[in-house]
C-alpha positions as CSV (number, residue, x, y, z in Angstrom):
1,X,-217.6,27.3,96.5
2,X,-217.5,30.9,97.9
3,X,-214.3,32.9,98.5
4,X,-214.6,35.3,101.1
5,X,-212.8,38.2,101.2
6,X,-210.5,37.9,104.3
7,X,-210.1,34.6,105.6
8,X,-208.3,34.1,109.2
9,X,-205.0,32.5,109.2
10,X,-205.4,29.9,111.9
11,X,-202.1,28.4,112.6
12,X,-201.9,24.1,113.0
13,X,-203.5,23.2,115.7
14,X,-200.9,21.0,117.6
15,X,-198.2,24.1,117.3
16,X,-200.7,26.6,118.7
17,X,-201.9,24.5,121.8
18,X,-198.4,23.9,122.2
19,X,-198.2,27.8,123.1
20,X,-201.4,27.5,125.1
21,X,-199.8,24.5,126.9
22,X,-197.3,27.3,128.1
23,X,-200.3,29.6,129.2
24,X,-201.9,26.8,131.0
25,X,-198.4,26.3,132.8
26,X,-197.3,29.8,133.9
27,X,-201.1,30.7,134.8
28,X,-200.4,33.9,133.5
29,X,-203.0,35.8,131.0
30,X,-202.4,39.6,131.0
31,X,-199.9,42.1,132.4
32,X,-196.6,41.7,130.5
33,X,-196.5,37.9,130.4
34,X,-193.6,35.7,129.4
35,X,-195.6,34.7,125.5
36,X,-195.7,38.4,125.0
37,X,-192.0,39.0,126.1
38,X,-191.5,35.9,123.3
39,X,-193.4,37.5,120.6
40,X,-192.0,41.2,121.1
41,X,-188.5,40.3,120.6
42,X,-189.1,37.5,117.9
43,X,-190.9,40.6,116.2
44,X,-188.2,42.6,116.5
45,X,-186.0,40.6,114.6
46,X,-188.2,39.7,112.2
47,X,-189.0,43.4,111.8
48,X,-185.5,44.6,111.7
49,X,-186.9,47.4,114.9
50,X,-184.9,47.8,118.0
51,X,-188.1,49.3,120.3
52,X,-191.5,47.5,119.7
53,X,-194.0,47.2,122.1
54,X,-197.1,45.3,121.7
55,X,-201.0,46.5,122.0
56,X,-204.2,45.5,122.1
57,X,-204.6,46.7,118.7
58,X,-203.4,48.6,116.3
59,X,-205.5,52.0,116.5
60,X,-204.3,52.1,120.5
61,X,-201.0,52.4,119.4
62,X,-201.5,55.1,117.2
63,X,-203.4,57.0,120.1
64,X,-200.6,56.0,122.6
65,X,-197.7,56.9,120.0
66,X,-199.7,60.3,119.4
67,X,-199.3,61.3,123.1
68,X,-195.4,59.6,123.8
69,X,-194.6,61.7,120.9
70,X,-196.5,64.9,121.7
71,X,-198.8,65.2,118.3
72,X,-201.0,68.1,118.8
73,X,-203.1,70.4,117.3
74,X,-203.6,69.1,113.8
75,X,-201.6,66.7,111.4
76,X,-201.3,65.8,107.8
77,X,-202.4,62.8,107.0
78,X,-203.6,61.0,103.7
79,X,-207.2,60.4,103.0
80,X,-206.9,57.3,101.0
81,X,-206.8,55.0,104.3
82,X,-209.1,52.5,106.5
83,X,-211.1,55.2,108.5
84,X,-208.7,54.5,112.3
85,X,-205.9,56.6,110.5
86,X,-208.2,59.8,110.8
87,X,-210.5,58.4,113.7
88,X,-207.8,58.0,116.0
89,X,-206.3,61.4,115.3
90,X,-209.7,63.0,115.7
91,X,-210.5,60.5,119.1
92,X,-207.0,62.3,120.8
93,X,-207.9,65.9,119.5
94,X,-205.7,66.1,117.2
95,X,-207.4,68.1,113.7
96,X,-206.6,65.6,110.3
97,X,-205.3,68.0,107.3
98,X,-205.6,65.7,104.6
99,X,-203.1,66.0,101.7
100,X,-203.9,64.5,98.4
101,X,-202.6,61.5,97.0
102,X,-200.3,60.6,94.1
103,X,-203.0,59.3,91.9
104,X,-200.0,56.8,90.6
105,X,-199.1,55.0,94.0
106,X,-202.4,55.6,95.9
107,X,-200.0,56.9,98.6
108,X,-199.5,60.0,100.3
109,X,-198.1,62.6,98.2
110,X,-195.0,64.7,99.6
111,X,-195.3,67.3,96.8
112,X,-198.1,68.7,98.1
113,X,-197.2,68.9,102.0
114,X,-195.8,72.4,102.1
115,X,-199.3,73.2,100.2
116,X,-201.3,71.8,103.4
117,X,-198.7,73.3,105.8
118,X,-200.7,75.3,108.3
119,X,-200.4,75.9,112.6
120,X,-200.4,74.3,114.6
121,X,-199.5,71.0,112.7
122,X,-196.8,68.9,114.5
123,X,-197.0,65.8,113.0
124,X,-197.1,63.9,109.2
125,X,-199.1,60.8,109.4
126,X,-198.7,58.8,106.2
127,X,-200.0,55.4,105.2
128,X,-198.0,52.6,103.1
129,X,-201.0,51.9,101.6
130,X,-201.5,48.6,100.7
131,X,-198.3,47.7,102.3
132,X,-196.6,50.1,99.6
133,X,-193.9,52.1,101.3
134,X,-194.5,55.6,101.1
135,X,-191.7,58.2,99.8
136,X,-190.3,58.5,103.2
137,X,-187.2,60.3,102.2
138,X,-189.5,63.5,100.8
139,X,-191.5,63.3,104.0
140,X,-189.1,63.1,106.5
141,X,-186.8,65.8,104.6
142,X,-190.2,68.0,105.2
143,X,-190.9,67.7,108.4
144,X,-187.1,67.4,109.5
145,X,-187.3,71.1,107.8
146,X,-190.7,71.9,109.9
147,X,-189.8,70.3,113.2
148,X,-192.5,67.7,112.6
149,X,-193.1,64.3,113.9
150,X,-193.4,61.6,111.4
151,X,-195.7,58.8,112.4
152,X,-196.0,55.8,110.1
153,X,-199.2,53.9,109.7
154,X,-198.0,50.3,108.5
155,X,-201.2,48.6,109.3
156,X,-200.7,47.1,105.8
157,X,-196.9,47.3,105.9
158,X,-196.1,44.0,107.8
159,X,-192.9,42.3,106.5
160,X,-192.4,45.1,104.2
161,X,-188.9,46.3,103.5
162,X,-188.1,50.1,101.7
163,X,-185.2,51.2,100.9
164,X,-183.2,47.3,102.4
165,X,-184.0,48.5,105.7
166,X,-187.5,46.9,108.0
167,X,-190.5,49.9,106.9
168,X,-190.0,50.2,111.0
169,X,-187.1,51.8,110.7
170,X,-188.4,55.1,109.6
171,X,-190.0,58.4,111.2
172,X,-190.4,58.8,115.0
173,X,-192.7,55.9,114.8
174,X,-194.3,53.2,113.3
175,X,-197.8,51.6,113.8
176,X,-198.7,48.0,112.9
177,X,-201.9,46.3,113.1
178,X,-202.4,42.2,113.7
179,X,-206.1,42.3,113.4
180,X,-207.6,38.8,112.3
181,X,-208.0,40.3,108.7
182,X,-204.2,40.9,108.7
183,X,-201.0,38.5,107.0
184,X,-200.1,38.4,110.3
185,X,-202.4,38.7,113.1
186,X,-202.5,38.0,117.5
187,X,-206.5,37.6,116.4
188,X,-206.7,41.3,117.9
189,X,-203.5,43.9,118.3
190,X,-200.9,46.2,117.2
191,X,-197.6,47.1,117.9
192,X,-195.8,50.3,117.8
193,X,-191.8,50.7,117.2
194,X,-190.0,54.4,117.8
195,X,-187.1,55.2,116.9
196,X,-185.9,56.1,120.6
197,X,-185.8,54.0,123.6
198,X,-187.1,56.0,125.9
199,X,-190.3,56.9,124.3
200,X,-190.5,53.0,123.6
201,X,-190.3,53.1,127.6
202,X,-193.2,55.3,127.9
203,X,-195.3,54.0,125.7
204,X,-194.8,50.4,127.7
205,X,-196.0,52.5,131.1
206,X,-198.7,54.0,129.0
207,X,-200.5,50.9,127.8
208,X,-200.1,50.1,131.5
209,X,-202.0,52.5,132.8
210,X,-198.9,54.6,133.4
211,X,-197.4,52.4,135.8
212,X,-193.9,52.7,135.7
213,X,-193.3,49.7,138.3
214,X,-195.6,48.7,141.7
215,X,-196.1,51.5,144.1
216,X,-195.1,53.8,141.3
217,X,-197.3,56.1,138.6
218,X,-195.9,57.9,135.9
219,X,-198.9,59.9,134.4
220,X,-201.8,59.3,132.5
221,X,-202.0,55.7,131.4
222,X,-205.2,53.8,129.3
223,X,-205.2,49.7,129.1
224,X,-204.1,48.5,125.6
225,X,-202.4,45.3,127.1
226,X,-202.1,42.4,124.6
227,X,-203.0,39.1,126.6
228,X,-201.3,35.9,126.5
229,X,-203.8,34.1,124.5
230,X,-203.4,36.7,121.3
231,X,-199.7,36.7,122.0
232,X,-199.9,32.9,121.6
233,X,-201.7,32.7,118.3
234,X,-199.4,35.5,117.1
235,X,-195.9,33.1,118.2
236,X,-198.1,30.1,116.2
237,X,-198.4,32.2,113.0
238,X,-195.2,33.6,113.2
239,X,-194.0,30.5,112.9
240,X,-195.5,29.7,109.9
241,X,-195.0,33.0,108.3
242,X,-193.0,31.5,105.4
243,X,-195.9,29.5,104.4
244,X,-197.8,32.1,104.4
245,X,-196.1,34.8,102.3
246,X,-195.6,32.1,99.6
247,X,-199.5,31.0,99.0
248,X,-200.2,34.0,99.1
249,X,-198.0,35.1,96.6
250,X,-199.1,32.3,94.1
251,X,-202.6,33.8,94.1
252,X,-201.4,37.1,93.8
253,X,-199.0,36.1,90.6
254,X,-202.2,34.0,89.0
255,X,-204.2,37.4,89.2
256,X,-201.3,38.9,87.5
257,X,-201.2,36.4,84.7
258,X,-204.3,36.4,84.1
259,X,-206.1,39.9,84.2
260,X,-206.4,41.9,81.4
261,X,-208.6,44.7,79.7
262,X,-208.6,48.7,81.1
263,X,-208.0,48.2,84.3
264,X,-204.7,49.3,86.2
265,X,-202.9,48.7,89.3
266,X,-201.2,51.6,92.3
267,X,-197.8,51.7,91.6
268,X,-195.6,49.9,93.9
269,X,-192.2,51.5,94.5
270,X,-189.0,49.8,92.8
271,X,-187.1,50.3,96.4
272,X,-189.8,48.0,98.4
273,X,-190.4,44.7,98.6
274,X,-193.9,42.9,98.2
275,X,-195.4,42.2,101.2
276,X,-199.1,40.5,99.2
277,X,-201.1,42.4,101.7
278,X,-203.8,43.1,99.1
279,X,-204.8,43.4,95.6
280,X,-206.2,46.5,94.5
281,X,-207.6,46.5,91.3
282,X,-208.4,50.4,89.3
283,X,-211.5,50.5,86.7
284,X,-211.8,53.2,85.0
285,X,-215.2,55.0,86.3
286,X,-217.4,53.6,89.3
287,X,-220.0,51.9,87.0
288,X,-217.4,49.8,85.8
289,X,-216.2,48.9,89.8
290,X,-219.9,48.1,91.0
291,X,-220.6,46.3,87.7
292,X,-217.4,44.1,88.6
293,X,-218.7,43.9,92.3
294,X,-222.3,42.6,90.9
295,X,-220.4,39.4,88.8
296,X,-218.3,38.7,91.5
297,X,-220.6,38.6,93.7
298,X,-223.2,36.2,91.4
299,X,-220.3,33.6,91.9
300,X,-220.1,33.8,95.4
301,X,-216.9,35.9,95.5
302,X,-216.8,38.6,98.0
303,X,-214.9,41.9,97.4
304,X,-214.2,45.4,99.2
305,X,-213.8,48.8,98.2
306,X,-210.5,49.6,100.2
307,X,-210.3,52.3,100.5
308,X,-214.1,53.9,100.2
309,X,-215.3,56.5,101.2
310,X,-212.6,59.1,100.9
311,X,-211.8,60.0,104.5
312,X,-212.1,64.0,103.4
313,X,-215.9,63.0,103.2
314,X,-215.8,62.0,106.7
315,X,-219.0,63.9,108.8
316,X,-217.0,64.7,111.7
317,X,-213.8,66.7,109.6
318,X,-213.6,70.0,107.8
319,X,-211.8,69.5,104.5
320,X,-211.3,70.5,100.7
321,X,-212.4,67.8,98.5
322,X,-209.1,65.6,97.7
323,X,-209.9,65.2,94.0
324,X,-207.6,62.0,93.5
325,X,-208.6,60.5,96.5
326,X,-211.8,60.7,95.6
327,X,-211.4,59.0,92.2
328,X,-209.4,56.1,93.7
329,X,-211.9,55.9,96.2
330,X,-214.6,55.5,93.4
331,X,-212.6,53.2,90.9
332,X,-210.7,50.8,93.3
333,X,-211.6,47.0,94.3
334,X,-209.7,44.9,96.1
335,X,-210.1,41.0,95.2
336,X,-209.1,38.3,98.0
337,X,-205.9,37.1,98.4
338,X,-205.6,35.1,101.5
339,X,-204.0,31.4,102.3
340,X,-207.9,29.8,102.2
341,X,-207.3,30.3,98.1
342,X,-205.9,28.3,95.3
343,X,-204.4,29.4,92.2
344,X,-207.4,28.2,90.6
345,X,-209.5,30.4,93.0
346,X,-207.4,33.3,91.2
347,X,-207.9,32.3,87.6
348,X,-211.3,31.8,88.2
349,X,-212.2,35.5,90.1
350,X,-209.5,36.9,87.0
351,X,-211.9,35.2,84.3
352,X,-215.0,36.7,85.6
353,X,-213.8,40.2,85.7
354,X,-212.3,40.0,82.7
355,X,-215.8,39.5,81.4
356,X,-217.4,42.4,82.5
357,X,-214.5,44.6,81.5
358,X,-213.8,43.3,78.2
């Protein structure tokens, strides 16, 4: 039977239409309905956040928290990331400088921030990649020390916790995404958390086309509303989030059991927990990752190269080559991990690389 990749969460049936039930009744679909209210502040909790605010997806809110916050001119950011990390800087005018990553964790490497340091940079952008907090302590010390901003990308981050506190909690902001592909998804959206109210309060007017109430305009607004139909699947998969951590870490530990050979994983920080976001797997050269791709995909098994290419080869950006980016880029593979899949479905897709790398 083929394993794809990703596979869609879709909640029971009879909890979501229970939600939709709720649309039905309130005949209300957009503008701040009562679902959406539901979700934010269940969130919230969940998240250990004080100030999310939902969107219509993920790379919205970082556009949105790039202009509440003031990012201008250029920012560092990592180049080992899905390509709406740089996209979205580049979309709002704001110049990526790409810093290097710690070829260990795959993650953003503070060391080397002071290197990249140029005006008019007023923001770090960094990326738990994998759902592998980042160093935030380093990072904010820098840019504490720079006057920077510090915008997280969690897009892979969800139910992540560094350091005992919600990955939230950290930096001026933090970006999430619930795309469909995600451990938690609204089908499409985002959310954003600061770590001030009142840019939390902007950002609501933002999304709303900067309507601060009726008869009233606060600036410059864009329409990133989440609707009441995502914000109901969201509530139903919320509510079955449990379930879903635990298959998916079954898989995840059956990988682990039974992989072997030269092949190594990032390195997950001893201060976070494990969200089973993804598995990324690290062969040593590029002949060995496509080889593995080629029997994988003989079986039916479908794979990505997350993250590939290296955003520093991007067309539309001016950068040094980031040498261990680049590797990574070459060498990694991520195999699914999803709740579709069985242990078996593990051992079997373990087996089969093992072959080729043996």
């Amino acid at each position: 039977m083929a394993i794809r990749m990703s596979h869609p969460h879709l909640p029971d049936r009879r909890r979501l239409d229970k939600y939709l039930d709720r649309v039905y009744d309130s005949a209300t679909l957009s503008n701040d309905g009562p679902l959406l209210r539901e979700l934010e502040e269940r969130l919230a909790e969940y998240l250990d956040v004080d100030h999310l605010v939902l969107t219509a997806n993920g790379t919205l809110a970082l556009q949105i928290a790039y202009r509440v916050l003031g990012v201008a001119g250029s920012a560092l950011t990592t180049p080992f990331s899905f390509v709406a990390t740089a996209s979205s800087l580049v979309w709002e005018g704001i110049r990526p400088i790409f810093v290097d990553v710690d070829p260990v964790t795959l993650n953003l490497d503070p060391n080397l921030l002071v290197s990249s340091l140029e005006p008019p940079v007023s923001a770090v952008v960094p990326v738990h990649v994998y759902g592998n907090p980042c160093d935030t302590t380093s990072i904010e010390s820098f840019a504490s020390a720079h006057g920077l901003k510090v915008v997280y990308d969690a897009a892979h981050a969800f139910g992540a916790s560094y350091l005992g506190r919600g990955v939230g909690r950290f930096g001026d902001a933090t970006i999430f995404s619930f795309h469909a592909t995600k451990l938690f998804h609204t089908i499409e959206g985002g959310a954003m958390v600061f770590a001030d109210g009142a840019a939390s309060r902007e950002a609501k007017e933002m999304l709303n086309f900067g309507i601060q109430h009726e008869n009233a305009i606060s600036g410059v607004g864009i329409n990133a509303k989440m609707h009441e139909f995502e914000a109901a699947m969201g509530l139903a998969v919320l509510d079955e989030i449990d379930e879903i951590f635990a298959k998916r870490r079954l898989v995840h530990d059956a990988y682990m059991r039974r992989l072997e050979g030269p092949l190594s994983f990032p390195e997950r920080s001893p201060h976070a927990s494990q969200n089973y976001a993804y598995f990324p797997v690290l062969f040593e050269d590029e002949a060995k990752t496509v080889a593995v791709i080629d029997a994988l995909d003989a079986i039916d098994v479908s794979t990505r190269r997350y993250f590939r290419p290296s955003l520093d080869s991007l067309g539309y950006v001016q950068s040094p080559v980031m040498k261990h980016s680049r590797s990574a880029a070459d060498r990694v593979l991520c195999l699914p991990i999803h709740m579709a899949m069985t242990e078996g479905d593990a051992i079997r897709i373990a087996e089969a690389v093992n072959a080729v790398i043996a």
